[in-house]
Residue, then its C-alpha position, 0 to 999 in steps of 0.5 A: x500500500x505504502x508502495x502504491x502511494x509513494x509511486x502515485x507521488x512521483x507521477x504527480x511531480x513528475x507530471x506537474x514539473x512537466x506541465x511548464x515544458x508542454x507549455x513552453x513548447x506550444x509557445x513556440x510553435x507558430x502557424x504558417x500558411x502560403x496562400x497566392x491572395x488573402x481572399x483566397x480559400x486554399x492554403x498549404x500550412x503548417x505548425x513550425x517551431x522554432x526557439x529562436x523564432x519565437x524568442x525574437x517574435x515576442x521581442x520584436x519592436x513595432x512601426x508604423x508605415x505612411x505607404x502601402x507595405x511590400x506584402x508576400x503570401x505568408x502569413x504567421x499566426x500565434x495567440x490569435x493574431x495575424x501578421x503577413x510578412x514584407x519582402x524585408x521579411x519583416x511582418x505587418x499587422x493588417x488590423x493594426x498597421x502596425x510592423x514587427x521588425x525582426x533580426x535577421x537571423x530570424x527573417x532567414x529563418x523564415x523565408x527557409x521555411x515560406x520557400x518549402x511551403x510555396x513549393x507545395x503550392x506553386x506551379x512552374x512557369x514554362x514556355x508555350x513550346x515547352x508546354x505544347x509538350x507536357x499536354x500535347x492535343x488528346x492528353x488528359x490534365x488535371x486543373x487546380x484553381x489557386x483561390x479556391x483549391x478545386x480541381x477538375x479534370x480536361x482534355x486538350x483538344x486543339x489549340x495553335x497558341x494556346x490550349x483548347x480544353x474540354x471538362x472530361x465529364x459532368x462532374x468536372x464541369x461542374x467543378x469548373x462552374x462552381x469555381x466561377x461561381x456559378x456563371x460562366x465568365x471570360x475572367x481570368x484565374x490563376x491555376x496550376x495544371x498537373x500533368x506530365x509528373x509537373x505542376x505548372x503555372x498556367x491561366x484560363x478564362x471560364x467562358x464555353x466558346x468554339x468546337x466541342x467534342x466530348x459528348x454529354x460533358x454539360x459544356x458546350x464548347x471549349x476553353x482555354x487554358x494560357x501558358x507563358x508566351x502563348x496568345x489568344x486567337x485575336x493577337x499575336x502578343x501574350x495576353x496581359x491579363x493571363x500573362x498576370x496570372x500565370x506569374x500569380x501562379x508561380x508565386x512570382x507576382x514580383x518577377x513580372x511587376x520588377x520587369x515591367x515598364x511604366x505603360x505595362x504597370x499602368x495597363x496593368x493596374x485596370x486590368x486587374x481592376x477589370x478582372x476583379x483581382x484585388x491582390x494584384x490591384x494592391x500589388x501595383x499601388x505599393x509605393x502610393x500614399x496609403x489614403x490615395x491607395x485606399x480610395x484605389x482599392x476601394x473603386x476596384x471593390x465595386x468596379x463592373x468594368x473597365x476598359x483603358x481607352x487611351x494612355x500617354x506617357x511623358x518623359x520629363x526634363x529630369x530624365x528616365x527616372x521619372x515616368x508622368x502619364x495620363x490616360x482615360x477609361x469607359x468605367x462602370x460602378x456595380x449598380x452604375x451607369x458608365x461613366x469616362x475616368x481621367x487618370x494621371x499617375x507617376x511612376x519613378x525609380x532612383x536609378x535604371x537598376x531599380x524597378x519602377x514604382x507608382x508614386x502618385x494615382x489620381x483617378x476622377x470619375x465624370 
């Protein structure tokens, strides 16, 4: 009996000097999550612990910020909160707007582990050559949409400049249709395409147009699926909207923003206004005003559609570090009539190294 009560006393000392180190250990682990938008519904996550990191997330000092922060696709979780880490590897409060800035062993740490988590997430941008190999005409593929995390299967059947695809069956169809919400649309979604033993950045419209020819797969037609440097059937040159979106794709929304020209950016901002695409709409306003970006993303929130009418671009006296411009576009409001928009912009860098950034937005509805 003695016995039975002595070793029942040491469990439950051994059991109350580990409670702290359970404690402890949940402490440290944190929640990581790659997604290609924050509205997005489909993640890859995991729990990381890390001592160091941890350590430096509860020492980590607070800033403010007057412009619109570099933001990337992670997000860090703990205790209820939610920072998205900066390019600087720093990490931003939305709610707050307020930023942690780390030490830099700590961001290292960190941007290891995003590397891993986009790995799972991501397809690789190839070009439309290469791709004409990987799902030649008759081959089946499997379509996985970057926002919602659905995925489809199809069969391409023709296509010269990009492909022509077909749902397999009514099931895949309807797959397609929920992802666009129930309605057919010729709007633009980011989308990796296994096949082939790859994932690959690629972009399709949601629009049954042209031939058919599975039988009995409740679609009419075909649609088409863009690879990088295919084109659609009216030009020659790479669609802008799906050229964005095969780099959303690839997690690589900065490689296309650093290689584009002032002219590009802007197209570029209506465009994604255009296809309802806010983080690319947010993208393309790092560097404004934070009030002037707000007023941007919050016509974009209710836009019906745009379309650029003209644009002019100036060089000033001062040289090719600075980019002025104009343009006018056929806008309409959701519930709106249209209405014309004059736009001017800036654009600057501070040497032909640097990417271009948008300095300055004005946007007047008449």
């Amino acid at each position: 009996m003695r016995y039975v009560w002595l070793r029942a006393a040491v469990l439950l000392l051994a059991g109350a000097a580990a409670a702290p180190m359970v404690a402890a250990a949940d402490e440290e682990a944190v929640e990581l999550a790659v997604r290609a938008s924050p509205s997005a519904a489909y993640e890859i996550r995991e729990s990381w612990k890390d001592a160091g990191f941890a350590h430096a997330l509860g020492q980590a000092e607070t800033a403010g910020a007057a412009r619109e922060p570099a933001l990337t696709d992670l997000y860090v979780r703990r205790g209820g909160r939610e920072w998205r880490m900066e390019t600087t590897g720093d990490l931003w409060d939305e709610r707050e707007a307020r930023r942690l800035v780390l030490p830099p062993e700590a961001k290292r740490k960190l941007e290891r582990e995003a590397g891993k988590l986009r790995s799972r997430l991501y397809g690789e941008r190839i070009a439309w050559e290469r791709a004409q190999e990987i799902v030649p005409r008759n081959s089946y593929l499997t379509v996985r949409d970057l926002e919602t995390g659905l995925a489809f299967r199809v069969q391409r059947r023709a296509g010269r400049d990009h492909a022509d695809v077909q749902p397999v069956t009514k099931a895949d169809t309807a797959v397609m249709k929920k992802i666009y919400g129930g309605a057919w649309s010729w709007r633009r979604r980011a989308i990796v395409v296994e096949a082939g033993g790859g994932r690959w950045a690629a972009s399709m419209n949601g629009m049954p147009h042209g031939g058919d020819g599975i039988p009995d797969n409740d679609f009419a037609g075909h649609f088409c699926i863009h690879f990088d440097g295919s084109s659609t059937h009216r030009s020659e040159e790479p669609d802008p909207a799906h050229r964005m979106m095969i780099y959303k794709a690839a997690g690589q929304p900065r490689a296309f923003l650093y290689a584009a020209d002032p002219a590009t950016l802007a197209q570029s901002l209506f465009e994604a206004m255009n296809q309802h695409d806010l983080e690319w709409v947010r993208l393309l306003l790092e560097g404004v005003e934070r009030e002037e970006a707000e007023r941007a993303e919050q016509l974009a929130r209710g836009v019906a559609a745009v379309r650029l009418v003209s644009l002019r671009l100036a060089e000033p006296e001062s040289g090719p570090l600075l980019a002025l411009g104009a343009a006018e576009a056929d806008w309409q409001q959701e519930g709106e009539g249209r209405r014309r928009a004059d736009i001017s912009f800036r654009y600057a860098r501070p040497s032909p190294l640097v990417p271009w950034r948008l300095e300055e937005l004005a946007i007047k509805l008449n």
